[in-house]
N, C-alpha and C positions, 0 to 999 in steps of 0.2 A: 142578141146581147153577148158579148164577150165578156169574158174572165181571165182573171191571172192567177197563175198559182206558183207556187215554187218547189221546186227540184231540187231532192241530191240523191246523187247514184252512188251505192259504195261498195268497197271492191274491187272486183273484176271488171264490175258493170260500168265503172270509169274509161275502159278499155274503147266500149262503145264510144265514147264520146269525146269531142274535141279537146284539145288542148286544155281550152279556157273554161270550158266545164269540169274539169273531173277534180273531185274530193271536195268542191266547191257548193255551196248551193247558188241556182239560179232560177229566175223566171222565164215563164210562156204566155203568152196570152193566147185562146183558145177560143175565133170568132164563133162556132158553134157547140153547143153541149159536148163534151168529149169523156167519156169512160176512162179509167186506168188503162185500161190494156191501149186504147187508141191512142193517149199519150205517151205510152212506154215504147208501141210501133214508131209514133209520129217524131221522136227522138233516136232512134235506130237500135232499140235494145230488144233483142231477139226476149220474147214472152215466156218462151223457155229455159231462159236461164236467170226469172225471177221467181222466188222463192216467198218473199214476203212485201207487202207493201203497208208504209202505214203514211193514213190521214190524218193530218192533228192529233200524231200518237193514237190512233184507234186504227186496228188491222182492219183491212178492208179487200173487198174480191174486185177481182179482172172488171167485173163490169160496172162499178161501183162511177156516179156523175162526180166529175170536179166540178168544186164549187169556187167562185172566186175567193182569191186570197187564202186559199188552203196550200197548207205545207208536205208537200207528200216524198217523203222517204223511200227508196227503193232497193231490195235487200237481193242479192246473189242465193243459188243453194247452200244452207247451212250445211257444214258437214259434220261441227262439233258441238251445236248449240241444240237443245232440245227446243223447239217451237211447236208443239203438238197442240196446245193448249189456245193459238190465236186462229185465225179466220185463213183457212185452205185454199191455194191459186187451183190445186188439181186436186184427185181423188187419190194417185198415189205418189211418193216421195220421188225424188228427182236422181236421187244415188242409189246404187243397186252396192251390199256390200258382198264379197268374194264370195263363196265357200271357206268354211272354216275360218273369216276372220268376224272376228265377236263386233257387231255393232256395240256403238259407245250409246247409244239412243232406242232400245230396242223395240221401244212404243211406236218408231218410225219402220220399221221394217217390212 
């Protein structure tokens, strides 16, 4: 059974992607069950340089089924946004900051 779901990348993560996708939202249809993470491969967006994803506005992990007709959001690493509080791609933060410069997030460090 396939499904269609809809896409938008924002950001950087537009960079991945064609012309006629980026800033835009668009559809996929997905002839068999497909996870976040297989859809974010199966569109060419390196899994490491997503930070958050959300499903019909509900955060959701890497391996989380698309369902038909779901809207899913796809978020770059924050670097000024505190997001501690929704559903973790990894176990640690994606930005490492200096020595001696004061994180703006310190919950993420």
């Amino acid at each position: 059974m396939s499904s269609t779901a809809s896409f938008r990348m924002y950001e950087e993560l537009n960079d991945y992607m064609p012309p006629e996708r980026r800033k835009v939202t668009f559809s996929v249809t997905f002839n068999d069950p497909a996870t976040i993470r297989d859809a974010i491969c199966s569109l060419g967006v390196p899994p490491e340089e997503v930070d958050l994803v959300l499903v019909n506005g509900e955060s959701v992990p890497f391996n989380h089924i698309i369902n038909d007709e779901d809207m899913i959001s796809v978020y770059p690493i924050f670097e000024s946004l505190d997001i501690s509080n929704v559903t973790r791609l990894r176990d640690k933060p994606l930005i490492k900051f200096a020595k001696g410069f004061k994180n703006p997030n310190p919950k993420r460090s």
